[in-house]
C-alpha positions as CSV (number, residue, x, y, z in Angstrom):
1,X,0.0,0.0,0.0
2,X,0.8,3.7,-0.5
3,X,2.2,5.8,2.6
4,X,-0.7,6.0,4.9
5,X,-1.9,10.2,5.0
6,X,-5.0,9.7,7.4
7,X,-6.3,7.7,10.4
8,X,-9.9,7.9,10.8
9,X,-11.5,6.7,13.5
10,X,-15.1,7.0,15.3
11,X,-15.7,10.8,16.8
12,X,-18.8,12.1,18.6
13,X,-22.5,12.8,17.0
14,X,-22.7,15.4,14.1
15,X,-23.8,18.5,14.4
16,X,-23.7,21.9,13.6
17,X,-24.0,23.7,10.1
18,X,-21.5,23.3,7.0
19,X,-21.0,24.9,4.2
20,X,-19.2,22.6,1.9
21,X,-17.1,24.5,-0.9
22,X,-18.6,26.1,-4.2
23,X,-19.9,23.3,-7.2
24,X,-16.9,22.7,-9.2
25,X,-18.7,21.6,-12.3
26,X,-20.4,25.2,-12.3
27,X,-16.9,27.1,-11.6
28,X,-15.4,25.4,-14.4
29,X,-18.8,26.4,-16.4
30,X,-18.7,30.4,-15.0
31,X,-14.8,30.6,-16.0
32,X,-15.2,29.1,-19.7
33,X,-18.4,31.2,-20.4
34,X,-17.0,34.1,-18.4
35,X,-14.0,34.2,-20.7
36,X,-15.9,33.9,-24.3
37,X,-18.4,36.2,-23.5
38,X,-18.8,40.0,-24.1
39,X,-18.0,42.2,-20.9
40,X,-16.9,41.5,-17.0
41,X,-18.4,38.3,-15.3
42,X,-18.2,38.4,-11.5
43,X,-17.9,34.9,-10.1
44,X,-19.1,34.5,-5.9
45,X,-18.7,30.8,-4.4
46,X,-16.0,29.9,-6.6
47,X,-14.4,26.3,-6.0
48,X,-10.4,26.9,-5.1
49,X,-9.2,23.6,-5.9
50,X,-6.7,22.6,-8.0
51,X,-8.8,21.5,-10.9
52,X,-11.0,24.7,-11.1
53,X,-7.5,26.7,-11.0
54,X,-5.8,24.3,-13.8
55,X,-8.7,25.6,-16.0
56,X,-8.2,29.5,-14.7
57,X,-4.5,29.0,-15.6
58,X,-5.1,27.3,-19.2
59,X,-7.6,30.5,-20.2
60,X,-4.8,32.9,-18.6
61,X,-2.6,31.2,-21.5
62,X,-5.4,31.9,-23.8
63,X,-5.3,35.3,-23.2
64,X,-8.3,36.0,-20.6
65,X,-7.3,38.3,-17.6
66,X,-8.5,37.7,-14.0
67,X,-8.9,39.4,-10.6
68,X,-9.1,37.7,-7.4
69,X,-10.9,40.3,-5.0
70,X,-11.1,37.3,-2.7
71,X,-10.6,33.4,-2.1
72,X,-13.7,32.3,-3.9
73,X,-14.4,35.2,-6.2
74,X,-13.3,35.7,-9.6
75,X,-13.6,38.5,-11.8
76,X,-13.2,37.3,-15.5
77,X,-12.9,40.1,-18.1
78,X,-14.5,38.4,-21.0
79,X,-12.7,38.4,-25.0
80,X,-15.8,37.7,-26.8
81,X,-16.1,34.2,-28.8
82,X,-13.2,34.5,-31.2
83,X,-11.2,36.5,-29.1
84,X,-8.6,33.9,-28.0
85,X,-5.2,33.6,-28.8
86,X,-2.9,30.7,-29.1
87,X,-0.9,29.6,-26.2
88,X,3.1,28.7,-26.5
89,X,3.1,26.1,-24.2
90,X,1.1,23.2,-23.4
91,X,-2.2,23.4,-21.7
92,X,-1.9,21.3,-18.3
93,X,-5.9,20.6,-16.9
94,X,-4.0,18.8,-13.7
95,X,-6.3,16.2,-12.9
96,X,-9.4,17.6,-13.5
97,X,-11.4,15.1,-16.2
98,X,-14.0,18.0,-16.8
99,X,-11.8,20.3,-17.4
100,X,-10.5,18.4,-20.3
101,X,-13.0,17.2,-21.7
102,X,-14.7,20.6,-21.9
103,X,-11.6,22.6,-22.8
104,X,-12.0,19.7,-26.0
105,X,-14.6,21.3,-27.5
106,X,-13.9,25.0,-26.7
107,X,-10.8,24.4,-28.6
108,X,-11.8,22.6,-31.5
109,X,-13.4,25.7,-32.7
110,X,-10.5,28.1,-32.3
111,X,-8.2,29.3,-35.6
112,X,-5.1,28.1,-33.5
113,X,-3.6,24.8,-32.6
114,X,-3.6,23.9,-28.7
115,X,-2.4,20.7,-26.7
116,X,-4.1,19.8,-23.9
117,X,-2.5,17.6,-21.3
118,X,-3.2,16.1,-17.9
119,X,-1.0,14.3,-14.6
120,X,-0.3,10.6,-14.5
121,X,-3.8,9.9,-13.3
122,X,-6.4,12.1,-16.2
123,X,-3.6,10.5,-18.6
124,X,-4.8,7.3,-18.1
125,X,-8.6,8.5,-18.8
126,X,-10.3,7.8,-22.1
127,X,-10.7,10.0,-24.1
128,X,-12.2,8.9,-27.6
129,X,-15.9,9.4,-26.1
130,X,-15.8,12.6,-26.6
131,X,-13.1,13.0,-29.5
132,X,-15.5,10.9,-31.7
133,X,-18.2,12.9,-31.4
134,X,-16.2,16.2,-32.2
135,X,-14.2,14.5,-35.4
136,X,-17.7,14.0,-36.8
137,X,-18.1,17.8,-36.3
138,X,-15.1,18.6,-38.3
139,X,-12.7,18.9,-36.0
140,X,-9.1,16.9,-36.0
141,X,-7.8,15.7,-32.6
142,X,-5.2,13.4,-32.3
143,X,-4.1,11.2,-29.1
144,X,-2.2,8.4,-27.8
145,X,-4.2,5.7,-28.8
146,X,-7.4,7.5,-27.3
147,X,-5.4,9.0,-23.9
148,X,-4.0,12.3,-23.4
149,X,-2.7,14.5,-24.5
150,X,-5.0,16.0,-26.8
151,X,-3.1,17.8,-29.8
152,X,-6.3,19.9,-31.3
153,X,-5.6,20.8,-34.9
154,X,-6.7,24.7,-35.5
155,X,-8.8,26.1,-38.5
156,X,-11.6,22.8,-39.1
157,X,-14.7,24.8,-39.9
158,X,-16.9,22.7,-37.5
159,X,-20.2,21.8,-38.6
160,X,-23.7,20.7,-36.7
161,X,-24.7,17.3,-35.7
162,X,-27.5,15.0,-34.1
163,X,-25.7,13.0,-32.0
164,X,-27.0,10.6,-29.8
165,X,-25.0,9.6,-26.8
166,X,-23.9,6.0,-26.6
167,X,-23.1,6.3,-22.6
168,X,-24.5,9.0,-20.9
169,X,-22.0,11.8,-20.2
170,X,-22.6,15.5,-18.8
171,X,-18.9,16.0,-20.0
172,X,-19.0,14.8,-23.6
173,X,-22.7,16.5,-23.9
174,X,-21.0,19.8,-22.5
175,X,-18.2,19.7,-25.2
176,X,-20.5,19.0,-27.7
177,X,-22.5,22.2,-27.2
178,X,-19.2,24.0,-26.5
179,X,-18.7,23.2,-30.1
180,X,-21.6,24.0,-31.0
181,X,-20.8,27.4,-30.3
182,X,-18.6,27.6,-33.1
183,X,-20.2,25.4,-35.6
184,X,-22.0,26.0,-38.5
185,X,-25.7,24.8,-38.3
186,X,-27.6,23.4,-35.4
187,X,-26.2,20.8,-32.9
188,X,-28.7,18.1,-31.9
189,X,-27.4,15.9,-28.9
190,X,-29.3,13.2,-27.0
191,X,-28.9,11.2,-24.1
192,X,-29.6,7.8,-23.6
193,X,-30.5,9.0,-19.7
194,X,-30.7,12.5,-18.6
195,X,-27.5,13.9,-17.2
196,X,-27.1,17.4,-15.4
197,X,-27.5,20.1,-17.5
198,X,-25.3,22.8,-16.2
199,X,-24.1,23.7,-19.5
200,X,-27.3,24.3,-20.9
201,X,-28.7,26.5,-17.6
202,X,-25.8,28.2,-18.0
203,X,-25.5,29.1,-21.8
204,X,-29.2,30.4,-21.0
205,X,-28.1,32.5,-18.2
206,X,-25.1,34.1,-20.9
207,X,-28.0,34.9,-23.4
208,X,-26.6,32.3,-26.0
209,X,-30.7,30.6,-27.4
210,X,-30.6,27.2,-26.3
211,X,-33.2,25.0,-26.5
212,X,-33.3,21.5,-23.9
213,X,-35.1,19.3,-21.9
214,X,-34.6,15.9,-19.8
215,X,-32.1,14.5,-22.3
216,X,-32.1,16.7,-25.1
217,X,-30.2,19.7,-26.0
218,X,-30.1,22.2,-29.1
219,X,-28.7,24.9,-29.9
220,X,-27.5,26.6,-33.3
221,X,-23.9,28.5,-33.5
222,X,-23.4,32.4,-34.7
223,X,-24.7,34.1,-31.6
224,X,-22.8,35.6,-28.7
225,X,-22.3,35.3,-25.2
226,X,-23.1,38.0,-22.5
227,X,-21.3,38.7,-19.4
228,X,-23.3,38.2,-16.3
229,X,-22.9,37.3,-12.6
230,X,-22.5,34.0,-11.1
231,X,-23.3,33.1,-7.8
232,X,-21.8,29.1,-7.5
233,X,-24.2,26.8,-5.0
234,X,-22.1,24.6,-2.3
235,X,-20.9,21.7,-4.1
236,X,-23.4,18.7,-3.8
237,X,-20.7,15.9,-4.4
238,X,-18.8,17.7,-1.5
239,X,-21.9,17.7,0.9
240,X,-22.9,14.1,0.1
241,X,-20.0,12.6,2.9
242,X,-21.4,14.6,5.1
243,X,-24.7,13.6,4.4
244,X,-23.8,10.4,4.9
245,X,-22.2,10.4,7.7
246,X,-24.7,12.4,9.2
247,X,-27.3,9.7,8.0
248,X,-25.3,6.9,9.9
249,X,-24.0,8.0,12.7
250,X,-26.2,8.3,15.8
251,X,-27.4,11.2,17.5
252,X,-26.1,13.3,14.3
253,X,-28.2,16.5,13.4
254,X,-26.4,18.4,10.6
255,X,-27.7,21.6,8.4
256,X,-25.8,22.4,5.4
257,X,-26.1,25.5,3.4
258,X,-26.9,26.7,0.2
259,X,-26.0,23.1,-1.5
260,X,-26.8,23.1,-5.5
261,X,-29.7,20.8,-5.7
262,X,-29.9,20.6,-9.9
263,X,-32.4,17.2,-10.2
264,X,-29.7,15.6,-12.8
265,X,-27.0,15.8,-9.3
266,X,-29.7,14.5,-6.4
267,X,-29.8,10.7,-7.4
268,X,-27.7,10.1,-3.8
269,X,-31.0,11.8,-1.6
270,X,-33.3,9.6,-3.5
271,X,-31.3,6.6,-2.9
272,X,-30.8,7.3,0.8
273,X,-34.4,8.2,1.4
274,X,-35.6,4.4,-0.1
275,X,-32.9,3.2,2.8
276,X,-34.6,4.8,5.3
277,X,-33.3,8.2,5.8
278,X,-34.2,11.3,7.7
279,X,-33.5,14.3,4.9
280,X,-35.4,17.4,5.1
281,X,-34.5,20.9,2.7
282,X,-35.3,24.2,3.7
283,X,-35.5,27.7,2.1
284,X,-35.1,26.3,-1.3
285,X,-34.4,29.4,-3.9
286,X,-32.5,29.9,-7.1
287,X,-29.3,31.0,-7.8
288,X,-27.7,31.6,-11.2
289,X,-30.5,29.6,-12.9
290,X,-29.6,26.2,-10.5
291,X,-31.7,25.5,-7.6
292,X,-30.6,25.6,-4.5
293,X,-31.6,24.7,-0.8
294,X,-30.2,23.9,2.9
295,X,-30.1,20.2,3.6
296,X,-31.2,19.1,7.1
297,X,-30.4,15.6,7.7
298,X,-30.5,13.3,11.2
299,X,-29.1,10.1,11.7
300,X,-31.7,7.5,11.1
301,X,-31.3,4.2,10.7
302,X,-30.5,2.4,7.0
303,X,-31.8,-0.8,5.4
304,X,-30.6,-2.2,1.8
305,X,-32.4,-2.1,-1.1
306,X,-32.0,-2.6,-4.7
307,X,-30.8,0.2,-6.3
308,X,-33.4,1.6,-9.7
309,X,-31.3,1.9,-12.2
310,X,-33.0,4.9,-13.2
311,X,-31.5,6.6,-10.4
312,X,-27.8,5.6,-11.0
313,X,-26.8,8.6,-14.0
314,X,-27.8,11.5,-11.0
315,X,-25.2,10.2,-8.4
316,X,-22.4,8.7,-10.2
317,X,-19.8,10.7,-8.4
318,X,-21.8,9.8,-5.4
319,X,-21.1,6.6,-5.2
320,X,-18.4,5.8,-3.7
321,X,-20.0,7.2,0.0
322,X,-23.0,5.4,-1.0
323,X,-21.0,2.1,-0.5
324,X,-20.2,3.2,2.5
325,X,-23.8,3.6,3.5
326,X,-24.3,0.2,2.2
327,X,-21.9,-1.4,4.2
328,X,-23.3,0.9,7.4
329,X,-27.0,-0.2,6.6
330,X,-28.8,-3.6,8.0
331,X,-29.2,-6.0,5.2
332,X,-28.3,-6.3,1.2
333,X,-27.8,-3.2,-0.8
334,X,-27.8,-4.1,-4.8
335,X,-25.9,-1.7,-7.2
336,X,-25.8,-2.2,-11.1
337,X,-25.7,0.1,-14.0
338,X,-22.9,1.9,-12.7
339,X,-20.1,0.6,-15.2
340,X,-18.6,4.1,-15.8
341,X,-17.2,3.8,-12.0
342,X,-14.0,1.9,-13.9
343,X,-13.0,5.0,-16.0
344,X,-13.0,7.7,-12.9
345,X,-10.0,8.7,-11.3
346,X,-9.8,5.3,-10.2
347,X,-11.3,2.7,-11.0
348,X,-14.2,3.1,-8.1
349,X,-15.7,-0.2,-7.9
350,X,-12.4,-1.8,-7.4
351,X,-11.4,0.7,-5.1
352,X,-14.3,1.0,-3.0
353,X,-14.7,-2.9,-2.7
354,X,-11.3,-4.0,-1.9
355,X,-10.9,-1.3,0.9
356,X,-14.5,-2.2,1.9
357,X,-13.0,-6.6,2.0
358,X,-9.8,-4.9,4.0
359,X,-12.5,-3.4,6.6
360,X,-14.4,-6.7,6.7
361,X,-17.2,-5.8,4.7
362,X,-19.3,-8.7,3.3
363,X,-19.1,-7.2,-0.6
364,X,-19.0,-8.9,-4.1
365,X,-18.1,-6.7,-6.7
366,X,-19.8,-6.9,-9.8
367,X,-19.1,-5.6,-13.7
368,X,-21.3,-2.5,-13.3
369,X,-21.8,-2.9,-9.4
370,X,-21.5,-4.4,-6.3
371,X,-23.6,-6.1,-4.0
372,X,-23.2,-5.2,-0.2
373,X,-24.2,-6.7,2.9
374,X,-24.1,-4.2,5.6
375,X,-24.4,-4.0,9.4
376,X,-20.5,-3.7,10.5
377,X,-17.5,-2.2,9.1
378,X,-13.9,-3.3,10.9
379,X,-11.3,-1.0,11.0
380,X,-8.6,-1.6,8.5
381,X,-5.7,-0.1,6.2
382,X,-7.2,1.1,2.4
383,X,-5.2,2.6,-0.3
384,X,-7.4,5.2,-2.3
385,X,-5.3,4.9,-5.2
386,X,-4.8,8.9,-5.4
387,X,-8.7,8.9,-5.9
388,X,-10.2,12.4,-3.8
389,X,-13.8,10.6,-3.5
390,X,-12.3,7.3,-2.2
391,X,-10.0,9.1,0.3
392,X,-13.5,11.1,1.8
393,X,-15.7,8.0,1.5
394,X,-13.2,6.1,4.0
395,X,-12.8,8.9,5.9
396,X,-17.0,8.9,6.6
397,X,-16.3,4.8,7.1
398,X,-13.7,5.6,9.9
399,X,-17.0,7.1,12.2
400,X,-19.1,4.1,12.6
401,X,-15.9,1.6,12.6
402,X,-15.2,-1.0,15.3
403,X,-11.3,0.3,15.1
404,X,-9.4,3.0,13.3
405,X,-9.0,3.0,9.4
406,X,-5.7,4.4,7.8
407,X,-6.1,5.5,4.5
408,X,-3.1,6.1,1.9
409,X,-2.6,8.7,-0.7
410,X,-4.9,11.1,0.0
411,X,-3.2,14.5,-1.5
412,X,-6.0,14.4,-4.6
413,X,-8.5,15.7,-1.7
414,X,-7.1,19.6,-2.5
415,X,-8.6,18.8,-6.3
416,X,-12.3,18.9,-5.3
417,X,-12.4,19.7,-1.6
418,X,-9.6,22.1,0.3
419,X,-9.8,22.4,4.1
420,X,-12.0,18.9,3.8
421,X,-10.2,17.7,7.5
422,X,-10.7,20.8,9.4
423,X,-14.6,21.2,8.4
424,X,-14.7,17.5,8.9
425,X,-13.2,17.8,12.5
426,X,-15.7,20.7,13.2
427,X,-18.6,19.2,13.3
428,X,-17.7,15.7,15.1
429,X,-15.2,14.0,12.8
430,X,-11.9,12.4,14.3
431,X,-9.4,12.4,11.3
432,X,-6.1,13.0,11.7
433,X,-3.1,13.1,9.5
434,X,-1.1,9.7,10.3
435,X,1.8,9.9,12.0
């Protein structure tokens, strides 16, 4: 195993109110539409993590200046849609998958040539799903054998297609509009299940016509974008371990704040709630065109069931805490449809159900799945293969365990959630950094 970073072990009943960090699928979002549009976009709530700052830093080399009034605000003084210029150097997204992938079709419409590139881990991450698509647009976009880097040929007038998803992907959908933007004709793309629309809210907040629906998004190029605020809602993939743990550990009473609640992100509340949990939301409002609401959530106790598949494309980042609420629950929890766990940052199934079997946990992992027998988790060593949502989702284990669980290689945390320990610890956590 990797050098051990954290011991977590059981602390005292949650409670308290948390604010998680800003959604880092909608400060990726602000920045890139921010930066093409017409005029000064303020951003409030915005994410500083490393991946939201890899994709500041690659539009920086593209020419697009930024302030920083504060930590989490960003002032992005907007070029216009053709108004970015080549960069000299290679464009480095970190590890941030989204960031990519997005950044992919941005660039495929530009006059210049741009190589995008990622660390050891986003290197390993396929890319073809979404280069595919954009080659059928007219774009040329060579990699290594379907892997980063991305080397994005300049100049291909892009054209409009219908393209219907063969997986469904937020990311590749998002690329495809981003595109789309820059492409002659209309771009048709549907999904094979509905995925969060952030893109599309968003285009519509920056004035660009966009027409979508549950599945289905349209949109023709030749228009422009227009600055406008953002306010970012408190990540929900962030809040979901404490949700979790919250839901599992008794005598726990947590409120957190202003947490995004887009329907295509909420699969995780719907799952908890057929297990038997106590989630309430309060002063529900919208923000920047994305709903948004304070979770109140009490420990209650958690049962198994059979997970709808129907349910599985509006958690998939979730999961990995959700196995740890399987494993915490009484009975059999039942997980398929979830195959696109193997191509995360790690591959998640693997990783959550061999550090699950090092804890004791009765779990057999399946292609797309895993099924879980809950009622006791043993303390134990995991590795979380540099993986940010393994790391946390051990972390949340460590409170109901019979004896302390070390987890290794947890630096990738600072990508999606900085100062995760400390607001952990605040509200009735016991992690510490190993010795």
């Amino acid at each position: 195993m990797s050098r051990v970073d954290w011991l977590s072990k059981q602390g005292t009943p949650l409670q308290g109110n948390v604010t998680v960090p800003g959604d880092k699928s909608v400060s990726h979002r602000a920045l890139m539409f921010g930066a093409l549009a017409d005029g000064v976009t303020h951003i409030r709530g915005f994410l500083e993590g490393e991946d939201t700052r890899a994709t500041a830093t690659i539009l920086g080399q593209l020419g697009v200046r930024f302030e920083t009034p504060a930590p989490g605000e960003r002032v992005v003084h907007g070029v216009g849609l053709h108004g970015l210029r080549a960069s000299t150097t290679p464009l480095d997204c970190g590890n941030a998958g989204t960031g990519m992938r997005l950044l992919a079709g941005l660039l495929a419409g530009q006059a210049f040539d741009s190589t995008l590139i990622g660390d050891e881990s986003l290197s390993k991450r396929p890319m073809r799903r979404v280069t595919d698509p954009l080659a059928s647009m007219g774009a040329t976009i060579d990699t290594n054998d379907g892997l980063p880097p991305l080397r994005i040929r300049g100049g291909a007038p892009l054209r409009g297609i219908s393209y219907t998803l063969p997986v469904a992907s937020a990311q590749v959908k998002s690329a495809l509009l981003l595109a789309g933007l820059y492409a002659e004709g209309t771009t048709d793309v549907v999904e094979p299940h509905p995925t969060r629309d952030y893109t599309e809210r968003m285009l519509s907040a920056f004035g660009w016509p966009i027409e979508f629906s549950p599945g289905k998004a349209r949109l023709e190029g030749g228009h422009s974008l227009r600055a406008t605020d953002v306010d970012v809602p408190a990540d929900f993939s962030s809040a979901a371990f404490f949700i979790v743990a919250a839901c599992i550990v008794p005598g726990s009473a947590l409120r957190l704040r202003s947490v995004g609640l887009n329907p295509r992100r909420t699969g995780l509340l719907a799952a908890l709630e057929l297990m038997g949990a106590d989630i309430g939301v309060e002063n529900e409002r919208e923000s920047g065109g994305e709903p948004v609401g304070d979770l109140i959530v009490r420990y209650a106790p958690l049962h198994g069931v059979a997970l709808p598949l129907d349910i599985v494309p509006d958690m998939i980042d979730e999961f990995p805490v959700l196995f740890v609420a399987a494993a915490a629950a009484t009975g059999m929890t039942t997980i398929r449809g979830a195959a696109e766990l193997r191509v995360k940052e790690s591959d998640r199934i693997a990783s959550m159900a061999n550090g699950l079997k090092a804890c004791g946990v009765n779990i057999q992992e399946l292609p797309d799945g895993a099924m879980i027998v809950g009622g006791r988790i043993g303390g134990g060593s995991i590795d979380s293969h540099g993986d940010h949502r393994i790391a946390m989702a051990f972390a949340v284990a460590g409170l109901v365990a019979d004896a302390p669980i070390a987890i290794g290689d947890c630096a990738n945390v600072a990508t999606s959630f900085p100062g995760f320990m400390e607001l952990a610890n605040g509200v009735g956590f016991a992690l510490s950094q190993a010795d």
